[in-house]
C-alpha positions in Angstrom: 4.3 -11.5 27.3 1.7 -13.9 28.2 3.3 -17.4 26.9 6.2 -19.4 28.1 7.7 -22.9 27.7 8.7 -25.0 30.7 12.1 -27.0 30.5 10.3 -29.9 29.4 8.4 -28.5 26.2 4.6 -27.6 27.7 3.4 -24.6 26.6 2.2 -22.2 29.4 -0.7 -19.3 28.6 -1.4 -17.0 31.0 -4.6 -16.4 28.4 -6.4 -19.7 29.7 -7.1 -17.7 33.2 -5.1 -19.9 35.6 -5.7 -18.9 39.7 -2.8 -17.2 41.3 -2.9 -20.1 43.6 -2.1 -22.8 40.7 0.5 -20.0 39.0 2.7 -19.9 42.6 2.6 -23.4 42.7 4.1 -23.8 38.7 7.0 -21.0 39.7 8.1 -23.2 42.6 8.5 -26.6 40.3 9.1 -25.1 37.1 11.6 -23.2 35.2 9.9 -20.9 32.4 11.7 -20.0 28.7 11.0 -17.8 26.3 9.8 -19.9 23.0 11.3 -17.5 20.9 14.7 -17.3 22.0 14.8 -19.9 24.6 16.2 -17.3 27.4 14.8 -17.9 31.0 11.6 -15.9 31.9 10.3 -14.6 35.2 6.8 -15.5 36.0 5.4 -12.2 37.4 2.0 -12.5 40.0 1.9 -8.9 41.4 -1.1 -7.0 43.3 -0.9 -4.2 40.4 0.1 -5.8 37.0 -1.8 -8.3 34.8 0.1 -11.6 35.7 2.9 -11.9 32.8 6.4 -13.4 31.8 9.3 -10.8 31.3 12.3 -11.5 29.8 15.4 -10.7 32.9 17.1 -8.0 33.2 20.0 -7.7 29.8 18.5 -10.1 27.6 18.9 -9.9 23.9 15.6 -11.2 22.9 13.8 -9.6 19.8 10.7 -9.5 21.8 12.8 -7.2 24.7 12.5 -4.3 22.1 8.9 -3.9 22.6 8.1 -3.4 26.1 4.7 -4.3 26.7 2.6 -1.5 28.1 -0.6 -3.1 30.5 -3.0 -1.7 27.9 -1.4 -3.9 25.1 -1.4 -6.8 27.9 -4.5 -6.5 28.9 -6.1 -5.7 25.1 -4.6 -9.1 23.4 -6.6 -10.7 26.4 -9.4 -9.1 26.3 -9.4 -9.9 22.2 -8.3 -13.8 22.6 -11.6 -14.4 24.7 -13.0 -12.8 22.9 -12.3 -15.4 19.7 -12.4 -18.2 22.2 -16.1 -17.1 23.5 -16.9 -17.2 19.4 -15.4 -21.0 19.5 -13.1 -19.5 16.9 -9.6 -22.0 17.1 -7.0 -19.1 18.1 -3.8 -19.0 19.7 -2.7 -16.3 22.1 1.4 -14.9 21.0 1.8 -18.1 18.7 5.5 -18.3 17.7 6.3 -19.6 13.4 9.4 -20.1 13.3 9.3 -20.5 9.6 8.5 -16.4 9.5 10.2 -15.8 12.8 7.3 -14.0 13.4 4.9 -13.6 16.5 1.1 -12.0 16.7 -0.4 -11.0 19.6 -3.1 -13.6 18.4 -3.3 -16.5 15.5 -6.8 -17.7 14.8 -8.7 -19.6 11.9 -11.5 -18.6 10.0 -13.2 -19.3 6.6 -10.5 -21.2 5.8 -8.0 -18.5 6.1 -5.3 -18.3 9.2 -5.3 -14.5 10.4 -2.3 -12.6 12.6 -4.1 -10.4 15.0 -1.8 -7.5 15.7 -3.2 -5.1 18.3 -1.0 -2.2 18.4 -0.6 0.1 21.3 2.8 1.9 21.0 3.7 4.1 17.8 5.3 2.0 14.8 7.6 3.0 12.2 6.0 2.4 8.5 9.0 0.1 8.0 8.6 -2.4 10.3 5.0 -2.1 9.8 5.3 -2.9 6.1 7.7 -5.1 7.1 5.8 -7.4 9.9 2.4 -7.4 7.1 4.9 -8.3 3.8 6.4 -11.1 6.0 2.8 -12.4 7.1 1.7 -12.5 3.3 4.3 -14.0 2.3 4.0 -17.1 4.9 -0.2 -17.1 3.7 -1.6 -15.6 6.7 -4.0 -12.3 6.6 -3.0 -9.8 8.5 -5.6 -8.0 11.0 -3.7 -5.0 12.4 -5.9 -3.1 15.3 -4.6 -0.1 16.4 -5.7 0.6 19.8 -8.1 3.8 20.4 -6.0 6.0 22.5 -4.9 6.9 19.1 -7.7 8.7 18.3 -8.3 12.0 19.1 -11.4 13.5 17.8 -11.8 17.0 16.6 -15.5 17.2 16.8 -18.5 15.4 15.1 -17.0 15.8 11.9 -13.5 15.7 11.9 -10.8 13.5 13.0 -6.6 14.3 12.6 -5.1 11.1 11.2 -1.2 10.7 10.6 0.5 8.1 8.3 0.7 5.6 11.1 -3.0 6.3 12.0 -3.3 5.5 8.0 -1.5 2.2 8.0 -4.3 0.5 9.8 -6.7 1.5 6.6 -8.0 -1.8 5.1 -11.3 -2.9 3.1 -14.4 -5.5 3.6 -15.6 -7.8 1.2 -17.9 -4.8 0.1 -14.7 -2.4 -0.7 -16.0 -0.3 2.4 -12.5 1.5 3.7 -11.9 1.6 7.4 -9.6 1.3 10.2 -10.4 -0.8 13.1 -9.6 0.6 16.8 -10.1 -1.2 20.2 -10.4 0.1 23.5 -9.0 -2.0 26.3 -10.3 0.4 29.3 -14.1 0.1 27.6 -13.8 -2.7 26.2 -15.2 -2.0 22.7 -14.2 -1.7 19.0 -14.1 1.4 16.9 -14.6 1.5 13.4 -13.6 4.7 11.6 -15.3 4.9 8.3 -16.2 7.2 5.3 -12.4 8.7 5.8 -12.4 12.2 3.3 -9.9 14.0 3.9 -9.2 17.6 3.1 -6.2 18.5 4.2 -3.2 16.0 4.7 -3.1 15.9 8.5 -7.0 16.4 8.9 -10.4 14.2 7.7 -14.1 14.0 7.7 -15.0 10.3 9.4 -17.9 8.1 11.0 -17.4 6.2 13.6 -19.6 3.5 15.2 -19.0 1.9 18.4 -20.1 -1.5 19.7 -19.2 -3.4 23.2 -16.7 -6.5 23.2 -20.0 -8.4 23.5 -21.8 -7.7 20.6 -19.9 -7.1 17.6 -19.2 -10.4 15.9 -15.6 -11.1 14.2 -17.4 -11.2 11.0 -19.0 -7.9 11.8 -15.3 -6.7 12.5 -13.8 -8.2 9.2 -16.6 -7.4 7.2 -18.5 -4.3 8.5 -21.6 -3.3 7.4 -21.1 -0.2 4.4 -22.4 3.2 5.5 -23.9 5.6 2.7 -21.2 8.0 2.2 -22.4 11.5 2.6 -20.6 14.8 3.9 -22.4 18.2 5.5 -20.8 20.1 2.7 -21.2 23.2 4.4 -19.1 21.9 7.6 -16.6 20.7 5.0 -16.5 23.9 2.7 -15.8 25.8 6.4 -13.1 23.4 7.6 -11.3 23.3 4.3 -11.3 27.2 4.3 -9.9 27.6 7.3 -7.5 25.0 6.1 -6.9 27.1 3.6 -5.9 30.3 5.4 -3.5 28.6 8.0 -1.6 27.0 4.6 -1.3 30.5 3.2 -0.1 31.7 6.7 2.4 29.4 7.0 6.0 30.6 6.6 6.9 28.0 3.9 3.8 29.5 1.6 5.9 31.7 -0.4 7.9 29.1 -1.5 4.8 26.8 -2.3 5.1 25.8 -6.1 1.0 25.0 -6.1 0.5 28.7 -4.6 3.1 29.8 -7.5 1.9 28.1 -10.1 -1.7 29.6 -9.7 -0.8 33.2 -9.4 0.8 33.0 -12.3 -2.7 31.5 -13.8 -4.0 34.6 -12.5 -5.9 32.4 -9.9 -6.6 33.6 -6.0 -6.7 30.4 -3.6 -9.3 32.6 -1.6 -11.2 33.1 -4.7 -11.8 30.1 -5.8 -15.3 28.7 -7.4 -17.2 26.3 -5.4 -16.9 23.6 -7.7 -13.7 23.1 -6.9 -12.1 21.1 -3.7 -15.0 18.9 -3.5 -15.4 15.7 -1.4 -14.7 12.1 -2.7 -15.9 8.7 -1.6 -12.0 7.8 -2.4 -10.2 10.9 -1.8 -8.3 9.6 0.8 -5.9 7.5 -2.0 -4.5 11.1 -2.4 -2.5 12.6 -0.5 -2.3 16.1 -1.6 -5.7 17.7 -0.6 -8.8 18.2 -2.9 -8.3 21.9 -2.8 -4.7 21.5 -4.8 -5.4 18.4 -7.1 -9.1 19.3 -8.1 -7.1 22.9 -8.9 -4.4 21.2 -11.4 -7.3 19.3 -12.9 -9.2 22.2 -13.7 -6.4 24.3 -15.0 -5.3 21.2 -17.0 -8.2 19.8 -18.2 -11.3 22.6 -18.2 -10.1 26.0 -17.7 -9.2 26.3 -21.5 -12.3 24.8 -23.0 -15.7 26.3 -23.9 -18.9 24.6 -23.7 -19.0 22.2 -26.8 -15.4 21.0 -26.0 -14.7 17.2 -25.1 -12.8 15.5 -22.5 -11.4 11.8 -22.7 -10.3 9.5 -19.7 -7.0 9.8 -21.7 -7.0 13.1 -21.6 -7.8 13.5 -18.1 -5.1 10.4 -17.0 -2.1 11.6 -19.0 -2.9 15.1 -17.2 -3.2 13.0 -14.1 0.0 11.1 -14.4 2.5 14.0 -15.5 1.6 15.8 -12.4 2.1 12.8 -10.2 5.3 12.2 -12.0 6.1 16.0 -11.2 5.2 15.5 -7.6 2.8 18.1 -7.6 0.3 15.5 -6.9 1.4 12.9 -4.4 -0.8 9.2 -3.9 -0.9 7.7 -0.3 0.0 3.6 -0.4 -1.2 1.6 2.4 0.7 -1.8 3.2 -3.4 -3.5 3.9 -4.7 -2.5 0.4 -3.6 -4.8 -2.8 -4.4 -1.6 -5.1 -3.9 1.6 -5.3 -5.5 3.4 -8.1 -5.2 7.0 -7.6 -7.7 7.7 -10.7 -10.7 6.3 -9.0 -11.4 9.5 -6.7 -10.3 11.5 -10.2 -13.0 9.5 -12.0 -15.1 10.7 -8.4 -14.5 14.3 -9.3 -15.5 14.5 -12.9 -18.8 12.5 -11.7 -19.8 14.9 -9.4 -18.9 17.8 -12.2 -21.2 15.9 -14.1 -23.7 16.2 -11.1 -23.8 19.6 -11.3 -24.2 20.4 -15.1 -20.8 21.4 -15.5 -20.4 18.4 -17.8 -22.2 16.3 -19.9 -21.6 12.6 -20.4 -21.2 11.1 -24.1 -20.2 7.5 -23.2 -18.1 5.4 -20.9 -14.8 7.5 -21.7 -15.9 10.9 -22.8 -17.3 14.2 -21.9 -18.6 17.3 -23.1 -18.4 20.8 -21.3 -21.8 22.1 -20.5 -20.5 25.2 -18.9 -17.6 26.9 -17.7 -16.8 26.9 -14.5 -16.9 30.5 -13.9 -14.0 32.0 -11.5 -15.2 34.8 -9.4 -13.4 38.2 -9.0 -14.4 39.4 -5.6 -15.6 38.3 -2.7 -19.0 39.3 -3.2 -19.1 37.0 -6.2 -17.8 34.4 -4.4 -20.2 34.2 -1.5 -23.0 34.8 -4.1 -21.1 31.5 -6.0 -21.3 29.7 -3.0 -24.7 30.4 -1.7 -26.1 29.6 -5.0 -23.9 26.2 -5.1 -25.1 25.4 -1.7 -28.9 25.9 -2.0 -28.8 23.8 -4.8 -26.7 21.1 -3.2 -27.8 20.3 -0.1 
């Protein structure tokens, strides 16, 4: 840790770059303890580490649990300058006792106190939602950065993201979704945007990059929106081969989706293009385009001929029952105030619209233009889907 108390009360931060010389001088006169549990603290100066307080050897401390690595160290630093450079008021591992709680860094701005959380080691979702309930509760906003060794990039498109990458998701003033990384060895922030996944484990992304020293923390809270847009043929080709692994695996058999739609007389590999589409929001669901967009079209448009209308209550009560059946499952995200798993539904039907398989007759109603027409072979498939793809590039 990088704060300490001294027997008498001062408050000691290794963030407000004291020399070595002035920090050997403070060990011989002073005694350091820990302002959260009030244990005695070692002021470490080595040749190797960043300069620090550690806890000795057998304490019970709260704060013992989390060992620091240098990178967390070294990142929280690198961050509180960064505020202080911005004359943003911000203090580095300020202890409320009123919440019990400590961020790496507390700092004020438009009128709102923020807990900067820059998180380098794995976290369980329950202390996660945990640590961010607690910080609501006692008024401050919680800004968690996870730090980028997290990240491990696929190729230009695709990104794998677990439910602890997914815990960092939070939203601008715009409503743009994204999760803010930060690189202590480059010094410079990621921002990982347009998130669409299409598989549970696996997601199309942006990223942009920008150096410690010129992205604002405005820019950081508030990031400019990108126009979402997807290569639709790079997603149709991941999603396939998404596809084939799933069937593959050994627990396919048993897989009540893959049940349900043989017995609809439906081939997974024989799908129509039409459906397991992108969304702006899709990443509110869980399951993966491929699977929900399926139940939507067996439930809402495989029986209907063109002439045949659609309500939003038809299409949420569908919606619901197969949530409530857990054949469609809705991601939450502790950094989100609302979840509502029918906006990327409501996606969906506009992009059916889109393509002329639906026509709109008001704010809550449609009318089916055509059917969606299921191929039979192969060959009418890739005929299906080089006809859907010249026509939507």
């Amino acid at each position: 840790m990088l704060t300490a108390q001294t027997k008498t009360g001062k408050q000691i931060s290794l963030g407000n770059c004291y020399s070595k010389e002035a920090l050997l001088s403070l060990r011989k006169s002073e005694e350091f303890i820990c302002p959260v549990c009030g244990e005695n603290v070692s002021l470490k100066l080595g040749e190797q580490r960043i300069f620090h307080f550690a806890h000795k050897k057998g304490s019970t401390c709260c704060e013992v649990y989390e060992a620091e690595s240098i990178n967390h160290i070294e990142g929280k630093l690198q961050l509180y300058h960064w505020l202080c450079m911005q004359k943003i008021p911000c203090i580095l591992e300020f202890y409320d006792r009123k919440m019990q709680q400590r961020p790496d860094i507390m700092f004020e701005h438009n009128g709102q106190r923020f807990a900067l959380e820059f998180q380098c080691s794995t976290l369980s979702e329950e202390i996660f939602w945990k640590r961010t309930k607690n910080y609501l509760e006692h008024h401050y906003t919680p800004l968690w950065i996870i730090s980028s060794h997290h990240i491990h990039q696929k190729n230009r498109y695709i990104i794998p993201f677990s439910n602890f990458h997914y815990l960092f998701l939070r939203t601008g003033m715009a409503g743009q979704l994204y999760i803010p990384c930060y690189s202590t060895e480059k010094k410079a922030f990621q921002l990982i945007s347009s998130i669409t996944p299409y598989s549970i484990k696996n997601a199309f992304a942006e990223q942009s990059f920008n150096s410690l020293d010129r992205l604002r923390l405005e820019d950081l809270l508030n990031p400019k929106p990108d126009a979402w847009k997807i290569n639709l043929l790079k997603w149709k080709e991941a999603a396939e081969n998404y596809q084939i692994s799933w069937v593959l695996h050994a627990g396919a058999v048993k897989n009540p989706f893959l049940h349900e739609i043989y017995q609809r007389k439906l081939n997974l590999f024989l799908l129509p293009p039409e459906i397991g589409l992108p969304v702006p929001h899709a990443v509110y669901i869980q399951t993966p385009p491929v699977v929900w967009q399926t139940y939507l079209f067996l439930d809402c448009l495989a029986d209907k001929n063109p002439g045949a209308l659609i309500s939003y209550q038809d299409i949420h009560y569908q919606v619901q029952k197969r949530i409530s059946k857990k054949d469609i499952t809705i991601r939450t995200f502790p950094l989100l105030e609302t979840i509502n798993p029918m906006i990327p539904v409501i996606e969906y039907f506009r992009t059916l619209i889109e393509l002329g398989v639906l026509i709109r007759k008001g704010d809550w109603l449609c009318e089916i233009n055509r059917k969606i027409k299921i191929p039979q072979s192969n060959r009418e498939k890739d005929e299906a889907k080089s006809k859907f793809y010249q026509n939507n590039k």
